[in-house]
N, C-alpha and C positions, 0 to 999 in steps of 0.2 A: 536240683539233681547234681551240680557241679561238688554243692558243698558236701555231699552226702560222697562219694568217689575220693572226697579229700581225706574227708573224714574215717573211711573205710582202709584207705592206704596206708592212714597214719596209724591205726587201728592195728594194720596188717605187719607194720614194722617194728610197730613196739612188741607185741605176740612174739614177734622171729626175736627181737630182742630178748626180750625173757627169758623165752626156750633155750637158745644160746648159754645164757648166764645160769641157767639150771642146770645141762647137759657139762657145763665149766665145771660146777661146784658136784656135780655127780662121779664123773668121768675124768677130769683133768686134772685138777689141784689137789686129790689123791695120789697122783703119780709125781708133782713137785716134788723135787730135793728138801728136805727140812732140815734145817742145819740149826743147834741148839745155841744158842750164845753161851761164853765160859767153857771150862773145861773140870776136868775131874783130875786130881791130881794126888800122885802117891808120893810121901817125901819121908826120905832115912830121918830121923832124929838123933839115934845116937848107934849102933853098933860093937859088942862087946861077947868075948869068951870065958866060956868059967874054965875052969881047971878039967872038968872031962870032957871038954872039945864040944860042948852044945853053946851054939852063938847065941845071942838073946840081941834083935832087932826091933830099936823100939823105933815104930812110923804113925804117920799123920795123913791121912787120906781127907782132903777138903772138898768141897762140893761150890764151887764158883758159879752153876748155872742157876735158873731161875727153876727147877723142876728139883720135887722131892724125891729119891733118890733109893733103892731098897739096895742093899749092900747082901748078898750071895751069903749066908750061915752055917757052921760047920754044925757039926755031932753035938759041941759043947757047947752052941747057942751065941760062939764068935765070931768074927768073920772068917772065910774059906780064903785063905792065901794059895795064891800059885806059888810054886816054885819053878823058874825057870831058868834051864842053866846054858842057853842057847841052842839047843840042841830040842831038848822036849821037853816039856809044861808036866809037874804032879801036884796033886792037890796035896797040902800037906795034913787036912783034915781031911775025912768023907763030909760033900759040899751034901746038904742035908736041905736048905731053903726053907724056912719055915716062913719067912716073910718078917723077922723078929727085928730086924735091922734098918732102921730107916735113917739117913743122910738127909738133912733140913736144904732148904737153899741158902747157901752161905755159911753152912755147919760146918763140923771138921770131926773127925774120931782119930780118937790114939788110941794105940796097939802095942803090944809087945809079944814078938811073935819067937815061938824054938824052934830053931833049925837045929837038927842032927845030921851028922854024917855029912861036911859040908861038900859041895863041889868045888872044884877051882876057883871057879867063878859064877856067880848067880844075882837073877834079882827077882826080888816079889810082886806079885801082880792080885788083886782082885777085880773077880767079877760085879758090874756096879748095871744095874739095871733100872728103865724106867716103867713103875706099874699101872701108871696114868692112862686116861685116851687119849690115844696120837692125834693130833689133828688132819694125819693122813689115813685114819682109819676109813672104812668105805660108808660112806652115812647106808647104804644100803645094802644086806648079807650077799651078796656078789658071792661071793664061793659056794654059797647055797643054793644059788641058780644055774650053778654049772652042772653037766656030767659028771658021774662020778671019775672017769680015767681022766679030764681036765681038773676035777676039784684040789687035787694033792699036787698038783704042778701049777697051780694057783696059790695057794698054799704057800711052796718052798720059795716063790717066785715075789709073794706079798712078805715074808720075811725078811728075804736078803733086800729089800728097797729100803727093810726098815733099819737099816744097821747101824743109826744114827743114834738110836736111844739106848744104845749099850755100851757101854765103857771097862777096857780093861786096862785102870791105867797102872803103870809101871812104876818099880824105884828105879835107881840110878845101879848102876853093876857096882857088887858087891864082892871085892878079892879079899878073901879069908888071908892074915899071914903077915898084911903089909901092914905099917905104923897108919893106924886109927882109917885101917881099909878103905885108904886112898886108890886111886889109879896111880901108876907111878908117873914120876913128871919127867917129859922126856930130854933126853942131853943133846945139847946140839952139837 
């Protein structure tokens, strides 16, 4: 009788163990932080004017993580560059997304990008997206079990946790004007 009471306890705490560990992997490590190792990185290569003032920006967009990588496509099947001149972002193509574009792990793409009508000062940006499954995704449709007035605030709320897998990385500021569009070096 004693060992059958041992046996049922131990019985009893492994179960609540499990459960635990199932309710973890259901409920909890969904909501972990995922942080991607490496970074996504935009770099000038050279910068140059022709004679009717259209810049021609040649850059290098590399992919240092371990995640293959869909780079954002314009109208023309290129990648969709920001323009951002601090102030507010324009796409300098219509961003189109075909999915045409994929970024390898440890890949790189060159570009050469026209800007017209420049601003002061500006830098380019693209959108760099991952189309993979998250390992935060929910192993079970959880938004599908909701009400429908909770399902879309479920939704916006499972989005923004996920803000980890998008990248818009940047170039360095680019001043139209100055010898080989340095920043100026300052006098002491």
């Amino acid at each position: 009788m004693v060992a059958s009471y041992q046996v049922r306890r131990w019985a009893a705490a492994v179960s609540v163990v499990c459960l635990l560990y199932v309710l973890y992997l259901l409920f909890v490590r969904p909501l972990l932080p995922h942080n991607v190792p490496g970074t996504v990185d935009l770099r000038l290569m050279s910068v140059s004017s022709s004679s009717n003032g259209v810049m021609l920006v040649s850059v290098v967009l590399t992919n240092s993580t371990p995640l293959a990588l869909n780079v954002l496509d314009g109208a023309d099947g290129r990648p969709a560059f920001i323009l951002d001149d601090g102030s507010e972002q324009t796409w300098l193509t219509p961003m189109v997304n075909k999915c045409n574009i994929s970024l390898a792990p440890g890949g790189s793409l060159t570009n050469v990008v026209l800007v017209t009508n420049c601003p002061p000062q500006f830098r380019l940006k693209l959108a760099v997206v991952y189309l993979g499954r998250d390992s935060r995704d929910w192993p079970l449709p959880v938004g599908r079990l909701l009400p429908e007035p909770w399902r879309s605030r479920f939704a916006e709320w499972d989005q923004k946790r996920k803000t980890g897998t998008h990248w818009k990385p940047a170039s360095r500021w680019i001043l139209p004007g100055l010898p080989e569009n340095m920043p100026p070096v300052p006098t002491p």
